[in-house]
Every structure is written in structure tokens, then in C-alpha cells.
RODRENKOL-215591 format. One line per field, with one value per residue (C-alpha): residue number from 1; y, z, x. Coordinates in steps of 0.05 Angstrom, whole numbers, plus 5000, padded with zeros to 4 digits. Last residue first. Layout:
<vokols>
seq = c(NUM; ...)
v = c(Y; ...)
w = c(Z; ...)
u = c(X; ...)
</vokols>
This chain:
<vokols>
seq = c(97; 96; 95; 94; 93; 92; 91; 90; 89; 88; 87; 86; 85; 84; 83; 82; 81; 80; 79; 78; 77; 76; 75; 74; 73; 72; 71; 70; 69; 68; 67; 66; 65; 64; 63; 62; 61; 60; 59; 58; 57; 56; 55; 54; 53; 52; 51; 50; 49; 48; 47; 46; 45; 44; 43; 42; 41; 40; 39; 38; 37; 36; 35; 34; 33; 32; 31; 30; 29; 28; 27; 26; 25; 24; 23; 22; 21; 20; 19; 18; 17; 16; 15; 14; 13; 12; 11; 10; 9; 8; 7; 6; 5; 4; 3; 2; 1)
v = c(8774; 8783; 8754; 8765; 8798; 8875; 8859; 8840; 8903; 8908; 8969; 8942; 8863; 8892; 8942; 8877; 8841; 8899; 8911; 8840; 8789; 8744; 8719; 8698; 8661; 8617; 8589; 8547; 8529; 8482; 8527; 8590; 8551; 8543; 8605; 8632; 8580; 8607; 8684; 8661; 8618; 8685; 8726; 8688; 8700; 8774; 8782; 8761; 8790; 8781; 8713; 8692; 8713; 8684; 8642; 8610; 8585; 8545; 8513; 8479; 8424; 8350; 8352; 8431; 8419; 8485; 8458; 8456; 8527; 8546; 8505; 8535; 8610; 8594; 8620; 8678; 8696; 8669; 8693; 8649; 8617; 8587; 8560; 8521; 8517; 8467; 8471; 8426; 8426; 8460; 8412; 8425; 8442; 8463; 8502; 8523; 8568)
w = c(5010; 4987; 5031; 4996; 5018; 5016; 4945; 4925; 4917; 4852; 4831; 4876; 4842; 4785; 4791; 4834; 4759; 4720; 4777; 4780; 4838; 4867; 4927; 4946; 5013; 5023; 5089; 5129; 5166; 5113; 5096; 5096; 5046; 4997; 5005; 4983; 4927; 4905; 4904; 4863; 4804; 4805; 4802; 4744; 4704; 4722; 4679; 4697; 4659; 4667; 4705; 4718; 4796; 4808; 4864; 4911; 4975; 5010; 5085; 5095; 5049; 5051; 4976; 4955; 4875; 4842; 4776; 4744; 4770; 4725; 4665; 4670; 4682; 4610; 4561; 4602; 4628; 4662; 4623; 4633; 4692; 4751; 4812; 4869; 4934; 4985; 5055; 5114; 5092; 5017; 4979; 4900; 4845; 4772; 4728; 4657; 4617)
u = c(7272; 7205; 7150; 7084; 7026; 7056; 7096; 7034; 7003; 6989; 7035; 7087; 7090; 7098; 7145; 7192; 7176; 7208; 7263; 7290; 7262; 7317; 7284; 7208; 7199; 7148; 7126; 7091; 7034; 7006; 6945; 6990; 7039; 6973; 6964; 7031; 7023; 6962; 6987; 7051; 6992; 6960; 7022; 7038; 6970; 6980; 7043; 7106; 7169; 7248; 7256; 7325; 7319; 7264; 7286; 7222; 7252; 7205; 7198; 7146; 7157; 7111; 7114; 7118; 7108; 7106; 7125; 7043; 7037; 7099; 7072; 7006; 7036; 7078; 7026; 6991; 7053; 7119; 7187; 7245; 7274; 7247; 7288; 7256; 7290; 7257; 7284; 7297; 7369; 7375; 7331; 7336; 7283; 7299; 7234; 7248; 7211)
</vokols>
């Protein structure tokens, strides 16, 4: 897995790539690092599978953005991850753009 972020303006864009799951989800929760950001832009666009450990560590940071009074924003999501996100209900919490 491999984790890149950038500031885009007032926001933070964090790109993951790679599969997240019961292995990686520590690493991925370990490079969701907001700072002082309200604004995030999460881009999953390279990632093929997440199983429920990821969603997890996604449902924490959406949370944790609620707390702060901001916002995350989840783009890029590929069919087998958008299935899983469906079947669980996420895709209602989250915001998937």
C-alpha cells in the first residue's frame, strides 16, 4: 500500500493505493493524518479491495472530520469497493463524490 498526501488550496488530498485489509488497514489508519484540515479529499481511486478493517479505519476518519466541523470527501471508488460500501451501508454515511 502506498499512501501520498498533497494540499490543493485550503484542502488536503490524500491518495492511497493498493489493497487495504486486515493487513494493510493499520498502515492506512496510521497515514490518515488531517493536521489542522477541514477540508479532505480522500482518492481511492488505485485501490481494488477493502475489506471491513478499511471501512473501519474510513468510518473513523469521517468521524473524526464530524468532530472538527469538517469534511471528507471520498472520490475515485472502483466498482468492487463502491459493492462494498452499498451492501454495508456506508455509501449512505459517507460522502462519495
Amino acid at each position: 500500500m502506498e499512501i501520498k498526501t498533497k494540499t490543493e488550496g485550503d484542502e488536503l488530498v490524500i491518495s492511497v493505493s493498493g489493497r487495504i485489509d486486515t493487513v494493510t488497514a493499520p498502515e492506512f489508519d496510521a497515514g490518515l493524518k488531517f493536521g489542522d484540515s477541514t477540508r479532505v479529499l480522500l482518492d481511492l481511486e488505485n485501490v481494488p479491495y477493502m475489506s471491513s478493517a478499511g471501512l473501519r479505519v474510513l468510518l473513523t476518519a469521517h468521524k473524526t472530520m464530524l468532530g472538527r466541523g469538517g469534511e471528507l470527501r471520498i472520490s475515485g471508488v472502483q466498482p468492487p469497493v463502491r459493492e462494498v460500501l452499498d451492501i454495508t451501508g456506508f455509501s449512505d454515511i459517507l460522502n462519495l463524490i
